[in-house]
N, C-alpha and C positions, 0 to 999 in steps of 0.2 A: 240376244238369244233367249226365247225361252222354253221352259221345260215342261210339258202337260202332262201328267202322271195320270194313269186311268186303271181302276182297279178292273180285269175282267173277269176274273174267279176266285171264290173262296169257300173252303172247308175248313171245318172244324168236328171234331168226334172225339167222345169218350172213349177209355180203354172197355168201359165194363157197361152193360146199363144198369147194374146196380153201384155206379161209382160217379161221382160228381165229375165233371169235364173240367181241368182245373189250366187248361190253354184259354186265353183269354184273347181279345185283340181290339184294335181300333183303327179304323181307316175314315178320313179327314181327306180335304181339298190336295194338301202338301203333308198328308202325315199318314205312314201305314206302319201300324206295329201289331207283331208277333209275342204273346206271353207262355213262356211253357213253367206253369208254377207246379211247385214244390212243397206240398205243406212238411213241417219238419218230422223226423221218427221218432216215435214214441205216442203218447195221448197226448190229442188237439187241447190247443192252449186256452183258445174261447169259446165259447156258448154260443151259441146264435147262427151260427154258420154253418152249412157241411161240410167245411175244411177252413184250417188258418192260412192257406192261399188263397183260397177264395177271396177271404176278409180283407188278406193284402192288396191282392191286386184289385179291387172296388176300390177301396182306399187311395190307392196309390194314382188307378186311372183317371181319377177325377180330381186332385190334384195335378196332374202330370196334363189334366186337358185346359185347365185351370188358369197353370203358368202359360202353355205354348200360345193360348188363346189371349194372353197378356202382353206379347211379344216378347216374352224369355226362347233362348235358341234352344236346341233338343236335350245339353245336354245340365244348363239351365234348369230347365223346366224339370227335369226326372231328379238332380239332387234336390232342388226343393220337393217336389214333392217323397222324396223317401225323408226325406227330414221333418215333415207334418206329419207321415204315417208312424215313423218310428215315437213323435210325439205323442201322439192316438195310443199309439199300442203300453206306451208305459202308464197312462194314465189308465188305461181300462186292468193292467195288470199288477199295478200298486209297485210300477218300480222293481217287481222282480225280475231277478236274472235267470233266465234258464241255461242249460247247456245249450251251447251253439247249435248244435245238430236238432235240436228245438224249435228251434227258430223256421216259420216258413219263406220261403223264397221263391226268384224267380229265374230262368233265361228269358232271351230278350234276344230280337232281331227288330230292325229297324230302317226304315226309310222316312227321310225327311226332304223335302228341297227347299233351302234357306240360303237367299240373296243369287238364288238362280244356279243354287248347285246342289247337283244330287249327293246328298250324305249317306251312309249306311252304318247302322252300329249291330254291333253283337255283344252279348252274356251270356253264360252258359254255355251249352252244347246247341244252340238252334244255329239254322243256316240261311245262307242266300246264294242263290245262282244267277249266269246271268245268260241270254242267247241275243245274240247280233245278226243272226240266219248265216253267220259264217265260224266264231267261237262261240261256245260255250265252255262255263270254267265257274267254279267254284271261289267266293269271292270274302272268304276267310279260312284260315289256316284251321285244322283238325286241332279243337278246345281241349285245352289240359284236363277237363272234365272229363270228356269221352273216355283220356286212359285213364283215370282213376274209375270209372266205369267198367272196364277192361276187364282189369285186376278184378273186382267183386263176379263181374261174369263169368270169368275163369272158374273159380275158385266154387261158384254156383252147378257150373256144369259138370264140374270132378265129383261135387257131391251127388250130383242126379245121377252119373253115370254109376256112382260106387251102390246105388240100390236107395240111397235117401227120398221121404216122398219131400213134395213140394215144399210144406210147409217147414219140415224139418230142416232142409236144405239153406232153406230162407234163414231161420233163426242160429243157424251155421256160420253166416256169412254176417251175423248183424250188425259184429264188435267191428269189422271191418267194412261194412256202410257207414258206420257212427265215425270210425276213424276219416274215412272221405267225406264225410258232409262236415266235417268242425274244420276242415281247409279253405271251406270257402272265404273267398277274400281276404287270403293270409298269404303273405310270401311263399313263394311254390307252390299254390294251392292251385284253385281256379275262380273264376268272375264269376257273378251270379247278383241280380238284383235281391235285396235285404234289407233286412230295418235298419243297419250299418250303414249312415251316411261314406264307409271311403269306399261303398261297392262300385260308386260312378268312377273312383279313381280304377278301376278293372273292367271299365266297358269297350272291348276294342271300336277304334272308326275307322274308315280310309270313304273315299269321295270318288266316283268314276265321272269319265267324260262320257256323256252322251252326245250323239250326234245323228240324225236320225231317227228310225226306231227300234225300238230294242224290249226285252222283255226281262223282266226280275222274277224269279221263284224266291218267296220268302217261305221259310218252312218250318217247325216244331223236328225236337227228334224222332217220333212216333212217325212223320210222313218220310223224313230225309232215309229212313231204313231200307224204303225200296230199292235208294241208289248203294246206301253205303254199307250194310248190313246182307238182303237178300238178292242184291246186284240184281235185279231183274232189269232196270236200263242203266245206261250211260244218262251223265246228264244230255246231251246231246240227243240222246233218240226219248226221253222225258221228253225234254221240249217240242220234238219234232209230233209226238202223240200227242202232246195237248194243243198242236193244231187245228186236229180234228175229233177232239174227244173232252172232257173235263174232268176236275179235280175229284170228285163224286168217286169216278169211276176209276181212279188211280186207285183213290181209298178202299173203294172193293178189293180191287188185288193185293192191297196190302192188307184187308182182314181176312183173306183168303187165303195167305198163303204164310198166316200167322193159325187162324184156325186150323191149317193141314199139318204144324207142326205144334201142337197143344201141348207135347212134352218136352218143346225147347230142344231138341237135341240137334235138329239138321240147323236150326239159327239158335246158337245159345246167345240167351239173353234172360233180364231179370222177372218178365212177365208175361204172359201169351199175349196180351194186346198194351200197346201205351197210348195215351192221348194223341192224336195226332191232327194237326192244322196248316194249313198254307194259303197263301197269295199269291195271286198272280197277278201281276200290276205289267202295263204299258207304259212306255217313256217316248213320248213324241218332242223333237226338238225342232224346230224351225227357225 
C-alpha cells in the first residue's frame, strides 16, 4: 500500500498588519506541520526578533527538519529539537529563570507518514479535519486550552459589556491570562510546544486508515473560528466549498465577519483578529 500525501492549499495571515504573523509551518514530501506560536506575556525576552516566538519556532524548525531529515520519527525529531532550542535559549539568557508565563511557545498540528502510515499530532488548541466525500469529522478532542480560553473570554466580555474600553478590560483579565499560561505543561493544564523538554510528553497522536482519497484540513485557531466560534459552516459544507473555492477566500470571510464585529460583542473573544493559517493536503492510497 502506499500513501501520496499532496499539499493543494495553504494560507497563512497575520491578525494585525502592524503585528508579526507568529503561525509558522513546514510542508515536506511526508511532512506538514501547522505552528500557532505564542510569544509569553509581559516584555519580549530577546533582542533581535520581533517576538520570542518567532526566535522559537526558527529555532526549533530547523532543528526539528534536522532530526526528521536524519531518520528520527516525528516524535523523535521535535523532543530533540526542543532540547537544542531550550539549550540556545539559556545560553543566550545566562541561565535565567523567568516566570513561566514568560516563556514563548507554541500549538502544533501535524501530519507525518512514517513506514506507510498516516500519523497526526496536536498541541495546543490547533485542529485537523478530515472528508472521505461521505464523513466528515473532526479528528481531535476540544483542547483543555480552548476552556481555559473560555474562562478569560467570559470574564473579558462581562467587562466590555459593563462600559470597560478595550484596553482596560484587557489589563482586567491579566492576573488571570498569567494564571492560564503558567499551566501549560503541568498536570491539568494543557499541551503546548516549549523550551520544557516534557512538552513532547503532551502532544496528542492517533493514526487513520486511509484508503482511497480523502482530504485533511489542518488549521491554526484564527482559521478553525469560522467552524467553531462564528459557525458560518459545518465541517462538512467547509469541505464541500473548498471544492470549488480556496483557502484565501475562507480567510476573507473570516476577516469579514471579525471586522463587522470590532467590538467583540456578537463573537466574544480576546482580539478582533488572530493569526490564522491552514492546509489542505490530499491523501491518495493505492
Amino acid at each position: 500500500m502506499n500513501i501520496t500525501p499532496k499539499l493543494i492549499d495553504l494560507v497563512t495571515d497575520s491578525g494585525s498588519l502592524c503585528k508579526t504573523n507568529e503561525d509558522h509551518y513546514i510542508t515536506g514530501r511526508y511532512l506538514f506541520v501547522l505552528f500557532d506560536g505564542a510569544t509569553g506575556l509581559g516584555e519580549k525576552i530577546l533582542d533581535g526578533y520581533s517576538s520570542d516566538s518567532v526566535w522559537f519556532l526558527e529555532i526549533f524548525e530547523r532543528y526539528l527538519l534536522d532530526y526528521w531529515k536524519n531518520g528520527a520519527d516525528f516524535l523523535q525529531a521535535t523532543s530533540e529539537a526542543i532540547n537544542q532550542s531550550s539549550i540556545i535559549f539559556r545560553e543566550l539568557t545566562n541561565n535565567i529563570n523567568f516566570p513561566l508565563h514568560r516563556y514563548p511557545s507554541s500549538g502544533m498540528v501535524a501530519l507525518t507518514i512514517e513506514d506507510r502510515v498516516v500519523n497526526l499530532y496536536r498541541t495546543g488548541d490547533c485542529s485537523i479535519y478530515s472528508w472521505d466525500s461521505a464523513v466528515a469529522e473532526v479528528l481531535f478532542q476540544e483542547s483543555r486550552l480552548s476552556a481555559l480560553d473560555e474562562s478569560a473570554i467570559k470574564l473579558m466580555s462581562k467587562h466590555l459589556s459593563d462600559g470597560m474600553s478595550y484596553d482596560s478590560a484587557m489589563q482586567a483579565i491579566m492576573s488571570l491570562l498569567i494564571s492560564n499560561r503558567s499551566m501549560m505543561n503541568r498536570p491539568g493544564g494543557y499541551g503546548v510546544l516549549s523550551l520544557d523538554p516534557r512538552c513532547v510528553e503532551f502532544i496528542d497522536k492517533t493514526t487513520i486508515k486511509s484508503s482511497g482519497e480523502s482530504k485533511l484540513l489542518l488549521t491554526t485557531d484564527g482559521f478553525s473560528a469560522i467552524l467553531d466560534s462564528y459557525k458560518k459552516y459545518t465541517i462538512k459544507e467547509l469541505f464541500q466549498k473548498l471544492e470549488n473555492s480556496n483557502l484565501e477566500e475562507v480567510l476573507e470571510e473570516i476577516r469579514s465577519i471579525e471586522a463587522d464585529d470590532n467590538a467583540l460583542k456578537m463573537y466574544p473573544r480576546l482580539k478582533v483578529h488572530d493569526d490564522a493559517s491552514a492546509m489542505l493536503i490530499r491523501l491518495t492510497t493505492d
